[in-house]
C-alpha positions, -999 to 999 in steps of 0.1 A, spaced: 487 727 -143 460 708 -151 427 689 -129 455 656 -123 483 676 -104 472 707 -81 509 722 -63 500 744 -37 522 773 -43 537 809 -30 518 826 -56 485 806 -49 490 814 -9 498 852 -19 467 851 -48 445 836 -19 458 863 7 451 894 -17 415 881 -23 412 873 19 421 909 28 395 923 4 366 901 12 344 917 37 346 882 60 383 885 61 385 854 47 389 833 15 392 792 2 409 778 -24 390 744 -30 413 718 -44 379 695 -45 351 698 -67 317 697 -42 302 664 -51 339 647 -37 338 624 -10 368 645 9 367 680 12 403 696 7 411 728 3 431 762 14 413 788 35 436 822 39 422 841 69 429 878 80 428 891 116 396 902 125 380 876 109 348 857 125 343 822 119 310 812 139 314 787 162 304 749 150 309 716 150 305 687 121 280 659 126 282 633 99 253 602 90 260 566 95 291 557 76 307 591 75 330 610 99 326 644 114 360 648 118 382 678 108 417 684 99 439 717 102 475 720 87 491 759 89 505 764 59 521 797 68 506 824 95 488 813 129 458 807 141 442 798 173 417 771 178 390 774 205 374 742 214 337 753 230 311 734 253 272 736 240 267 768 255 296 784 235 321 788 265 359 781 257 368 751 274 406 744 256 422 765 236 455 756 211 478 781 189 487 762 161 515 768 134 554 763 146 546 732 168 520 722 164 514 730 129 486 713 127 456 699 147 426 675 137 392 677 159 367 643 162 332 645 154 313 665 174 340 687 191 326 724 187 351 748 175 359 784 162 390 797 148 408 831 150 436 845 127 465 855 149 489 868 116 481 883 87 477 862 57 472 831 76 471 800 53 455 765 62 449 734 46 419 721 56 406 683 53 373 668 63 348 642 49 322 656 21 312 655 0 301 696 5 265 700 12 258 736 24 230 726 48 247 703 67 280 709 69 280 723 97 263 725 129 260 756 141 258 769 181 229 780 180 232 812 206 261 821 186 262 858 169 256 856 134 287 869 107 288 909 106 275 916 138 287 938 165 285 908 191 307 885 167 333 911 168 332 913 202 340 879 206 365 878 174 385 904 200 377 881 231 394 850 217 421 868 199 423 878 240 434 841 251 467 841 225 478 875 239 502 860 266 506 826 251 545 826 234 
């Protein structure tokens, strides 16, 4: 295809799941933006195991912090944290709902809870990689022992959840 029409495809979810399982973050996007758009958009395959550190987005005047999650194939869980990084909600997401879209400010992590777990995500850019995301600040940093520890406590809350 060309730069006009991008299909999102089986092979592009399966091409995007090979690379995932052999990142070391468990983990892998598939931008369908170029970094300077005003909208992010793109697909973001994640393995079990996977730690994504717990944030939220804060946008300038004129922009919006908010962010969108579609599940594609797979599931994953959404944890929606207070400022001191305890879960306060949590949601499973793909079946019904299959998707789930967070305001500004709402601090989040994510867990994989199938292999080869495909989402579309959408939020306002365009990308700039230091501010895109706001950090918790007490929160373990990628490759850790402590953010494994609480990859495995999440995963915890979607264990008796059907």
């Amino acid at each position: 295809m060309d730069d006009l029409i991008k299909p999102l495809t089986l092979s592009l979810l399966a091409d995007t799941s090979a690379k995932a399982r052999l990142s070391p973050r468990l983990r892998q996007n598939h931008n369908l933006h170029q970094l300077p758009d005003q909208v992010q958009r793109f697909v973001n395959v994640l393995q079990p195991g996977t730690y994504v550190r717990p944030h939220c987005h804060h946008r300038g005047s004129g922009r919006n912090g908010f962010e969108l999650f579609v599940v594609l194939q797979g599931e994953i869980g959404v944890l929606i944290l207070d400022e001191t990084g305890h879960v306060e909600r949590y949601f499973r997401v793909g079946g019904d709902p299959w998707g789930l879209e967070l305001a500004e400010g709402v601090c989040h992590t994510l867990v994989a809870l199938q292999p080869d777990t495909a989402i579309l995500e959408i939020k306002e850019g365009p990308y700039e990689l230091s501010s895109d995301k706001d950090f918790l600040p007490q929160s373990p940093l990628e490759g850790t022992v402590e953010a494994s520890a609480l990859v495995k406590l999440w995963t915890g809350y979607f264990s008796d959840v059907a």
